[in-house]
C-alpha positions as CSV (number, residue, x, y, z in Angstrom):
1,X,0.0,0.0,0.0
2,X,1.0,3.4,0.0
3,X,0.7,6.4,2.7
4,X,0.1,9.6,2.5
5,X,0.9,12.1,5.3
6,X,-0.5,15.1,6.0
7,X,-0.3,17.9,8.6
8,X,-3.4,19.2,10.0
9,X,-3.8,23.2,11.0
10,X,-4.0,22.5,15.0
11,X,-6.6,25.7,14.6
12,X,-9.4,23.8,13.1
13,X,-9.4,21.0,15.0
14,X,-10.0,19.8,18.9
15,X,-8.0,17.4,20.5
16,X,-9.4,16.3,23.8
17,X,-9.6,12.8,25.8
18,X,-7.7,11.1,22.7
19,X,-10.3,11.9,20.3
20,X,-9.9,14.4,17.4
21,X,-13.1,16.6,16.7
22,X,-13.4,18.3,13.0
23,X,-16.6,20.7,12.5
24,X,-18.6,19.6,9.7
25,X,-18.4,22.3,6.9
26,X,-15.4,23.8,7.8
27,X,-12.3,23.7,4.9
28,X,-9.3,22.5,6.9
29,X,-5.7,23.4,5.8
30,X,-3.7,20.9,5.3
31,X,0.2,20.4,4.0
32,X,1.3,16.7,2.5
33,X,4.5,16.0,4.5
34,X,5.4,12.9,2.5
35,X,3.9,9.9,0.3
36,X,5.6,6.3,1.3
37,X,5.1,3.1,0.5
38,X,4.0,0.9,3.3
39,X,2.0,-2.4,4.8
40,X,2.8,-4.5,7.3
41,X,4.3,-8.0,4.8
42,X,5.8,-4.5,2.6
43,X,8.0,-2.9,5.6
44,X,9.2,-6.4,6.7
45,X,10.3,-7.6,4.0
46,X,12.3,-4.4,3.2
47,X,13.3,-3.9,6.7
48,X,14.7,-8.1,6.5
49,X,16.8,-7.3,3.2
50,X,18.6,-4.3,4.5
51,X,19.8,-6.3,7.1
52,X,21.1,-8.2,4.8
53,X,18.1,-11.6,5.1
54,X,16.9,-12.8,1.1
55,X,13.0,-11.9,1.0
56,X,10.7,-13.3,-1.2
57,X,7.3,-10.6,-0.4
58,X,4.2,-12.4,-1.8
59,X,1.4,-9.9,-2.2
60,X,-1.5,-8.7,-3.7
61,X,-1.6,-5.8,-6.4
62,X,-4.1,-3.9,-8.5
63,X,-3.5,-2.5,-12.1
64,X,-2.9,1.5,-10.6
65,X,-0.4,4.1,-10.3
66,X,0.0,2.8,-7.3
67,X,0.5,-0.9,-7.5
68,X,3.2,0.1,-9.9
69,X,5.0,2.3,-7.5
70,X,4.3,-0.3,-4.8
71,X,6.5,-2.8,-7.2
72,X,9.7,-0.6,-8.3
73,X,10.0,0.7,-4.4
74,X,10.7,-2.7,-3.1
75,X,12.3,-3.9,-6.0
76,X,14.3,-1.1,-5.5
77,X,15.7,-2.4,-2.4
78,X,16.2,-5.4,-3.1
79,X,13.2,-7.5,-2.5
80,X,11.8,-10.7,-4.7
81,X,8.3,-10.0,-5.6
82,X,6.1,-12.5,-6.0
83,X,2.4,-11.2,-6.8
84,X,-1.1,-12.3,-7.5
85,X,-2.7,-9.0,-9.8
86,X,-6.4,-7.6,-10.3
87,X,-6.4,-5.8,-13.4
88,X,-9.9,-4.4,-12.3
89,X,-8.7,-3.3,-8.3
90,X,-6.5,-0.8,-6.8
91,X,-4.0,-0.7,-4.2
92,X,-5.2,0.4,-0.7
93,X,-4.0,4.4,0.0
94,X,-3.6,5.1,3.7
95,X,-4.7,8.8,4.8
96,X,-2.3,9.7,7.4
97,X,-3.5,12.7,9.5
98,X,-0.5,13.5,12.0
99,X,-1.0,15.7,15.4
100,X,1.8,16.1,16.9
101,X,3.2,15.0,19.6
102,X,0.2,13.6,20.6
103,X,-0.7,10.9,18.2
104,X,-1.7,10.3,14.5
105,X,-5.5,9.1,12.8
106,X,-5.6,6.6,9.8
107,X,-8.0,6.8,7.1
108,X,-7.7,3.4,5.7
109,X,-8.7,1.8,2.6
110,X,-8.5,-1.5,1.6
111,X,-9.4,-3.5,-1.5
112,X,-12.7,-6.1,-1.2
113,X,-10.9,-8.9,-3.3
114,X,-10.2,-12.5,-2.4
115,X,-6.7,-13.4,-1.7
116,X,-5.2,-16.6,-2.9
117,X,-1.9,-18.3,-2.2
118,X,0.3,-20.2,-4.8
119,X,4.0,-19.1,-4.9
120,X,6.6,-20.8,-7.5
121,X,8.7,-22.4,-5.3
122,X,8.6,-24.4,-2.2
123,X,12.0,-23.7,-0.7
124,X,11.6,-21.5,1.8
125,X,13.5,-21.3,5.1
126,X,11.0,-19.5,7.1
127,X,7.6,-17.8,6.7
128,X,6.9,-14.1,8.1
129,X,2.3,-14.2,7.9
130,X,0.9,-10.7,8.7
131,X,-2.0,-8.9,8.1
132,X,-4.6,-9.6,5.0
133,X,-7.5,-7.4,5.8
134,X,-10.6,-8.3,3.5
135,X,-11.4,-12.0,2.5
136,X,-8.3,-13.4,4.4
137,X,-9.1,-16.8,5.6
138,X,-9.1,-18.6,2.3
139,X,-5.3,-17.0,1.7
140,X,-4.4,-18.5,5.5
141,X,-5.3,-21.8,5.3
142,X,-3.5,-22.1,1.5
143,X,-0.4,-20.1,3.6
144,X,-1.2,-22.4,7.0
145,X,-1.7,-26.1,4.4
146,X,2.0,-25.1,2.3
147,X,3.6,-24.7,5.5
148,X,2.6,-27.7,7.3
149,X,3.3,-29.7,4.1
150,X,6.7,-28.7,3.4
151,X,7.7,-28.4,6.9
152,X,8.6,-24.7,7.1
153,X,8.3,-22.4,10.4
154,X,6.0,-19.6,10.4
155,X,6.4,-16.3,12.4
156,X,2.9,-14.6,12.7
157,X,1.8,-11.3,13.3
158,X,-2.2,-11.3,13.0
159,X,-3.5,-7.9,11.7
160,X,-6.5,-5.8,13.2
161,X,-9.0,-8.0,10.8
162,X,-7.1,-11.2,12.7
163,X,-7.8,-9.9,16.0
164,X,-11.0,-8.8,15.4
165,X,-12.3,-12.1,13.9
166,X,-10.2,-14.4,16.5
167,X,-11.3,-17.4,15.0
168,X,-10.3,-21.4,15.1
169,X,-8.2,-20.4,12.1
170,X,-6.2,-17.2,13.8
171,X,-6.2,-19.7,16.6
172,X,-5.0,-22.5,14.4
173,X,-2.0,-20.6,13.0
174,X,-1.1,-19.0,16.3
175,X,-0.9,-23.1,17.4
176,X,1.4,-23.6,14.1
177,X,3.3,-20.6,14.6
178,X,7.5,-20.7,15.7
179,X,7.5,-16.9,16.5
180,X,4.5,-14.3,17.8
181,X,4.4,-10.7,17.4
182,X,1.8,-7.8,18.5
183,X,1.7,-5.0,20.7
184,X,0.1,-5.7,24.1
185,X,-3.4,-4.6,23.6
186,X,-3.4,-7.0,20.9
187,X,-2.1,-9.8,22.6
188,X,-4.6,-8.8,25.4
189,X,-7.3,-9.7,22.6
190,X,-5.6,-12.9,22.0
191,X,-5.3,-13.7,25.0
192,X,-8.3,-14.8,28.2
193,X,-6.5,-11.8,29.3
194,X,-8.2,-8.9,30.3
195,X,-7.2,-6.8,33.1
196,X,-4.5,-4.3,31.3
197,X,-3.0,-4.1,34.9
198,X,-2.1,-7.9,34.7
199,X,1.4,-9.5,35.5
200,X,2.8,-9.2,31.6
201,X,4.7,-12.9,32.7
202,X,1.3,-13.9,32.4
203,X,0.4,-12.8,29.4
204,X,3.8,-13.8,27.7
205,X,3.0,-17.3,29.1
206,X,-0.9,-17.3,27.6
207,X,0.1,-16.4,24.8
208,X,3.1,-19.3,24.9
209,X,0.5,-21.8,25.8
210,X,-1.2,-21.6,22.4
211,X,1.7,-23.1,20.7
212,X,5.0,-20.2,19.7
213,X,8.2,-21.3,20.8
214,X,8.8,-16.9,21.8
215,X,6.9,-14.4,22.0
216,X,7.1,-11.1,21.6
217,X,5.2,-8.3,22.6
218,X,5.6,-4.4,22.4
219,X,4.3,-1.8,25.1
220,X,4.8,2.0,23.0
221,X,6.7,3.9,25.1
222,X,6.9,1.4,27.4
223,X,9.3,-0.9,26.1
224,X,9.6,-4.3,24.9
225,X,8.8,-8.0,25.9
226,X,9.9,-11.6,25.1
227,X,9.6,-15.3,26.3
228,X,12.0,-17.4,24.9
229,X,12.1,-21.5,24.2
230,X,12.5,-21.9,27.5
231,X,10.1,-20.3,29.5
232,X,13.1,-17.1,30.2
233,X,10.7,-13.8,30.4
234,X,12.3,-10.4,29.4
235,X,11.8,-6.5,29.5
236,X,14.1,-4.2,27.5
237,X,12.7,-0.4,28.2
238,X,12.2,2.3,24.9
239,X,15.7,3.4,23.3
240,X,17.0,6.8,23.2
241,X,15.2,8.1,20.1
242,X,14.7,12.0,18.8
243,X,11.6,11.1,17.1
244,X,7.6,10.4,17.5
245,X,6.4,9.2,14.6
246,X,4.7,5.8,14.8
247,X,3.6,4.5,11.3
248,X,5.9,1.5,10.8
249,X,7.6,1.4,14.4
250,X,5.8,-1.7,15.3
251,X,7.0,-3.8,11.8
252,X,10.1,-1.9,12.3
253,X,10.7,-3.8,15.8
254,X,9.8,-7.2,14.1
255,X,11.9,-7.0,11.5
256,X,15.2,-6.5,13.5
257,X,13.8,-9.2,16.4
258,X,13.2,-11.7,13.4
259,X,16.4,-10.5,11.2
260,X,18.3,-11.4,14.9
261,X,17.0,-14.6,15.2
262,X,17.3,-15.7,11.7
263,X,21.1,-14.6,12.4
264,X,21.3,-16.7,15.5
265,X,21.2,-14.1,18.3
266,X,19.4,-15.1,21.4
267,X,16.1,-13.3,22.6
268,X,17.9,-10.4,24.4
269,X,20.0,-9.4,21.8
270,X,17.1,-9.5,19.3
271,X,14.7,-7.1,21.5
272,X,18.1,-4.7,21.1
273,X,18.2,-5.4,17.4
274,X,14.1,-4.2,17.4
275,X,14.4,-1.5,19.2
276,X,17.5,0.0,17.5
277,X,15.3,-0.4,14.3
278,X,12.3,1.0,14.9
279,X,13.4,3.9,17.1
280,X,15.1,4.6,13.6
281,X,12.0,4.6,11.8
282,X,10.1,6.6,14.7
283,X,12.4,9.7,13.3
284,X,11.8,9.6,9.6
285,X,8.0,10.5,8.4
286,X,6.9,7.2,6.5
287,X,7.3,3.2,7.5
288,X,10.1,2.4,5.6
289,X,12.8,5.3,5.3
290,X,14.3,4.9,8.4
291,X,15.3,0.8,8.2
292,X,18.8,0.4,8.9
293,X,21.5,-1.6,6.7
294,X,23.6,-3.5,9.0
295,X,26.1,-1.1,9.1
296,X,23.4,1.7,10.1
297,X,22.4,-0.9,12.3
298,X,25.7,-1.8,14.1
299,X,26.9,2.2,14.4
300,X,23.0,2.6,16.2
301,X,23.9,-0.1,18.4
302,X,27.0,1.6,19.9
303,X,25.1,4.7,20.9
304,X,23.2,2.4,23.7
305,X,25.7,0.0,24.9
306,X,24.5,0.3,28.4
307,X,20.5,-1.0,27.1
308,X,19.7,-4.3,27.6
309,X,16.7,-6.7,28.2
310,X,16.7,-7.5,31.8
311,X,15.0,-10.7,33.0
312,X,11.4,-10.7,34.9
């Protein structure tokens, strides 16, 4: 997909309680900040391959503008494209409406189509499943059926339509699942969990019980979680970062965790990787145009020696 920022004149709008306020007639001034290409599978994939990890992205595209800009960007860096293209649909454009510092509004749109699965090859060391938000569950049991068959381990992060729906199937992959990625409030929804005021151990563990071997689980501003293979609970707090902006920052984290991992780190060191990533992103308007290289990556790393995940 592709986003669209825009400023908002803070005169024409009231921000109270977490809720923005327009006035219905009124012609609101607005300046485009910057147009990027984004999408949860989109940013991992070219998060993964400037750290150096070979990415095949399968996706979906229309027959737009878009869908073709979509296609050079990540080609651009470096990504394999494999995609399954509607000649009669568009690519989703995000509407981002930033306030800062406080927060940012999404106007999302997303296509209605089906979504299919039926990549060329087969040889494929690991699978990273994210968000597919209309007509998805046809696309995840292909996804869930190819990995099972040929044996190959899936790291999941469910999207909002995932969550929402929490069915046997979101269940089902969750089970099949090697790695697990959200945000807390998500999890929370995952989870029997409730009580935001809960011992996180316990929702790490919940969350464990379904079936991933780690878990990991981002708090904002708060900081970062982890459970590892065995049963070893973490807590690495925010890294130093001059920025605010939070399109991206949660793929951001999930692509240095997993890049880590695939690299052999243990689950400390990859909770540094994450956050050293997306507190890169957090200063650049747009998901994808702070990603580090692993040089970028290694010189960020040596501004916070003194971080690391402690044990809970």
């Amino acid at each position: 997909m592709v986003d669209l920022f825009l400023d908002i004149d803070p005169d024409h709008v009231k921000i109270e309680d977490r809720k923005v306020t327009f006035t219905l007639g009124d012609k609101v001034p607005s300046s485009i900040k910057k147009s990027a290409l984004g999408g949860n599978g989109a940013n991992v994939s070219a998060g993964l391959t400037r750290l150096e990890i070979p990415v095949t992205f399968y996706t979906y595209l229309g027959n737009d503008f878009f869908s073709r800009e979509i296609q050079t960007g990540l080609s651009s860096e470096g990504v394999e494209i494999e995609a399954e293209t509607n000649k009669n649909s568009n690519s989703p454009l995000h509407i981002v409406l930033d306030f800062p510092p406080q927060d940012r509004v999404i106007l999302a749109n997303y296509g209605k189509d089906s979504h299919g699965f039926s990549p060329k090859t087969h040889q494929f060391d690991f699978m990273y499943l994210t968000s597919i938000p209309e007509y998805w569950e046809e696309a995840y049991r292909k996804i869930l059926d190819f990995a099972k068959e040929n044996k190959i381990p899936i790291a999941f992060s469910p999207g909002t339509r995932q969550i929402e729906d929490k069915n046997d199937l979101v269940i089902d992959v969750i089970k099949s699942s090697k790695i697990y990625f959200s945000n807390k409030e998500e999890a929370m929804k995952i989870s029997n969990i409730q009580d935001p005021k809960s011992n996180i151990k316990d929702l790490l563990l919940e969350i464990k019980k379904l079936g991933p071997e780690v878990v990991s689980i981002t708090d904002g501003p708060r900081g970062a979680y982890a459970i590892d293979q065995e049963n070893n609970c973490f807590y690495i707090v925010e890294a130093p970062t001059k920025g605010h902006e939070k399109t991206g920052a949660g793929d951001a984290y999930a692509a240095g965790f997993f890049a880590s991992y695939l690299y052999g780190n243990n689950i400390p060191t990859s909770m540094k990787w994450g956050l050293a990533v997306s507190g890169s992103v957090m200063e650049h308007t747009g998901a994808q145009f702070g990603l580090l290289t692993r040089k970028g990556l290694d010189e960020r790393l040596k501004t916070f020696d003194n971080l690391e995940a402690q044990s809970i």
